[in-house]
C-alpha positions in Angstrom: -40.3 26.5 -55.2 -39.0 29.8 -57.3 -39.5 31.0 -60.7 -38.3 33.6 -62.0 -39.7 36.1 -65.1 -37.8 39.3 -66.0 -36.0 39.1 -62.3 -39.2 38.9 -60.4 -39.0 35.8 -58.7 -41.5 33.8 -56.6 -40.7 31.9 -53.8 -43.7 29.5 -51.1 -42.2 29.6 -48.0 -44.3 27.2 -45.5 -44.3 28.3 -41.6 -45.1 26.2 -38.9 -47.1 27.4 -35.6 -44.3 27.1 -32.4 -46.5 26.4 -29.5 -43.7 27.7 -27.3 -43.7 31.2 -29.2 -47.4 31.2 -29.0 -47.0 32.2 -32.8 -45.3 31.2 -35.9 -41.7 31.0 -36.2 -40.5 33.5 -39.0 -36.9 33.3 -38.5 -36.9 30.7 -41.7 -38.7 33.9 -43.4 -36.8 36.9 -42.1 -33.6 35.4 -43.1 -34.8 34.7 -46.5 -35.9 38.4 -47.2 -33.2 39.9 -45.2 -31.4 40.6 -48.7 -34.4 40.5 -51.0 -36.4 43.5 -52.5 -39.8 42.2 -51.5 -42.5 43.4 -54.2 -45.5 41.2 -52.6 -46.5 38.8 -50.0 -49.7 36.5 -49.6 -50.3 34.0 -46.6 -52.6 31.0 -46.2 -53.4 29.5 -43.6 -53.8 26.2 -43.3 -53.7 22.8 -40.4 -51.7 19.3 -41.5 -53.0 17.0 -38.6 -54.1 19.4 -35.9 -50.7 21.7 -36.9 -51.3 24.9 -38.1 -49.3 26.0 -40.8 -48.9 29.6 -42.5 -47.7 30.0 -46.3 -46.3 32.2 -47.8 -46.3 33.3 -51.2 -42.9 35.5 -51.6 -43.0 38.0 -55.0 -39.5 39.4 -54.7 -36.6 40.3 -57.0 -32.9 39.5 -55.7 -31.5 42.5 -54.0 -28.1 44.5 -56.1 -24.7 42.7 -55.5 -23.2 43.5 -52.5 -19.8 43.4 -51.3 -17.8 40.2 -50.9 -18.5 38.8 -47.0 -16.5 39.3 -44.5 -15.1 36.4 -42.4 -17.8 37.3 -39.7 -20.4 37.8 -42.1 -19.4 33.8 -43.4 -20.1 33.1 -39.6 -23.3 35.1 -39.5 -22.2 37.2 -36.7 -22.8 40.3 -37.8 -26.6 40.0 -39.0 -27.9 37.8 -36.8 -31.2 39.0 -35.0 -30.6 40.4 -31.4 -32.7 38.3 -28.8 -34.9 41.0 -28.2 -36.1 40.5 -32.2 -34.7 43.5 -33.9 -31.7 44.1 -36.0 -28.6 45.4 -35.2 -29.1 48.7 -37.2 -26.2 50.9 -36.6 -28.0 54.7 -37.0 -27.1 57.8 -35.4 -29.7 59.8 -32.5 -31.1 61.4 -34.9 -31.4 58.9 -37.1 -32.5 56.2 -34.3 -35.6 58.6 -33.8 -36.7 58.7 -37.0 -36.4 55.5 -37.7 -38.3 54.5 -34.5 -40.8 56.9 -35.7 -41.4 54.8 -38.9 -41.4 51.1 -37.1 -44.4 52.4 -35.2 -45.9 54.0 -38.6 -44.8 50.7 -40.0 -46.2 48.6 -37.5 -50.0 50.6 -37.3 -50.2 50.9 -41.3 -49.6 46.8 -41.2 -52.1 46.4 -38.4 -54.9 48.0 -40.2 -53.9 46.2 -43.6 -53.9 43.3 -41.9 -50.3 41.9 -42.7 -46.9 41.5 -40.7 -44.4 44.8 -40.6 -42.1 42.9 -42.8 -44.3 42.9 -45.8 -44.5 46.8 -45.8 -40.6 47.6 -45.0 -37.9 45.6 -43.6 -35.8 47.5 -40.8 -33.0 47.3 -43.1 -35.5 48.8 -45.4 -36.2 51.4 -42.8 -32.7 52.1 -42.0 -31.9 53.0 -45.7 -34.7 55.6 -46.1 -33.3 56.9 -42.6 -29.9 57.6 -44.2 -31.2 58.2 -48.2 -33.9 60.5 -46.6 -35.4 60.9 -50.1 -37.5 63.8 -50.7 -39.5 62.9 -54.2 -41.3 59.9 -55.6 -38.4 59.3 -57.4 -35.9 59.7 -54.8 -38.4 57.4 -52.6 -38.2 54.6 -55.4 -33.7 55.0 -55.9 -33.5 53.5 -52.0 -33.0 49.3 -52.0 -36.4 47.8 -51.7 -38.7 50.7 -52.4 -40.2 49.2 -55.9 -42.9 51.0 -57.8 -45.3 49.3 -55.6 -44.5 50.6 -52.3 -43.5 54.0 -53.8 -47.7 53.4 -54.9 -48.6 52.3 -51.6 -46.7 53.9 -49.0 -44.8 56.9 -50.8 -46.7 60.3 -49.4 -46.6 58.9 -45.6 -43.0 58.1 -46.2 -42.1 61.8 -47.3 -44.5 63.1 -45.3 -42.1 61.5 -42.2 -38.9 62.0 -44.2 -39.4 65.5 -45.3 -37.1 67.9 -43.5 -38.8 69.9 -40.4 -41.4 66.8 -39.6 -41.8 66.4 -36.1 -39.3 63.3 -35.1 -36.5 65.0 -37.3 -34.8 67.8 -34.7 -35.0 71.1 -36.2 -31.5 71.7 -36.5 -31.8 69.2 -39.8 -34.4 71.6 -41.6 -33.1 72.7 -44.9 -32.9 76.3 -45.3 
């Protein structure tokens, strides 16, 4: 089901529980938001027959146009998830640091709101403010899939991390 109103768009995405995972399986979900500026997610529970079952509710808007695939992205080589679950993000040292530096901000700030990582930031999401490395609200908001929203939500840890000098940038990238 989507709907969409002034390019916000709304999309239920049921996930079943994988007893050989011992969770659900969200590949169905992290290839739908994979290109998607996500502005909200909601999830229900819910058991059909003794088999749990997770919604979710998917506020997003569709993400700027991007260039024409190549023939390996039309195989889905090139993005698909490594084994070990995370992205092939292609990021400098530096940048690698940083960006591991937000995952685990990511993943704590999730833990106590009590939502997956993927609601608050995609890697993909992650990578991009690695690279952008805004420095204002504003900035923060220009980077793909940093709405208003998360500016709200998450913008002073995000600068607080991405401003120059913070402890997982090296030193020789402080601005004079």
């Amino acid at each position: 089901m989507d709907s969409d109103v002034r390019g916000t768009q709304i999309r239920l995405l049921p996930l079943q529980f994988a007893p050989a995972l011992g969770g659900f399986d969200t590949r169905p979900l992290d290839a739908f938001v994979a290109d998607k500026d996500l502005l909200d997610v909601r999830e229900h529970f819910f058991v059909v027959p003794e088999l749990p079952y997770l919604a979710c509710l998917i506020t997003f808007r569709a993400a700027a146009a991007r260039p024409a695939a190549t023939s390996a992205d039309a195989r889905g080589t090139e993005h698909q998830p490594r084994r070990d679950g995370r992205d092939r993000i292609e990021l400098g040292p530096d940048e690698r640091a940083l960006f591991d530096t937000l995952r685990t901000w990511r993943r704590e700030r999730a833990h106590g709101d009590g939502v997956p990582p993927y609601v608050i930031f995609t890697d993909r999401e992650l990578a991009a403010l690695v690279r952008a490395r805004p420095t204002t609200r504003a900035s923060l908001g220009a980077v793909r899939g940093v709405g208003e929203r998360k500016v709200e939500r998450y913008g002073e840890d995000l600068l607080r991390f991405l401003a120059p000098g913070h402890a997982s940038q090296p030193a020789g990238d402080v601005a004079p």
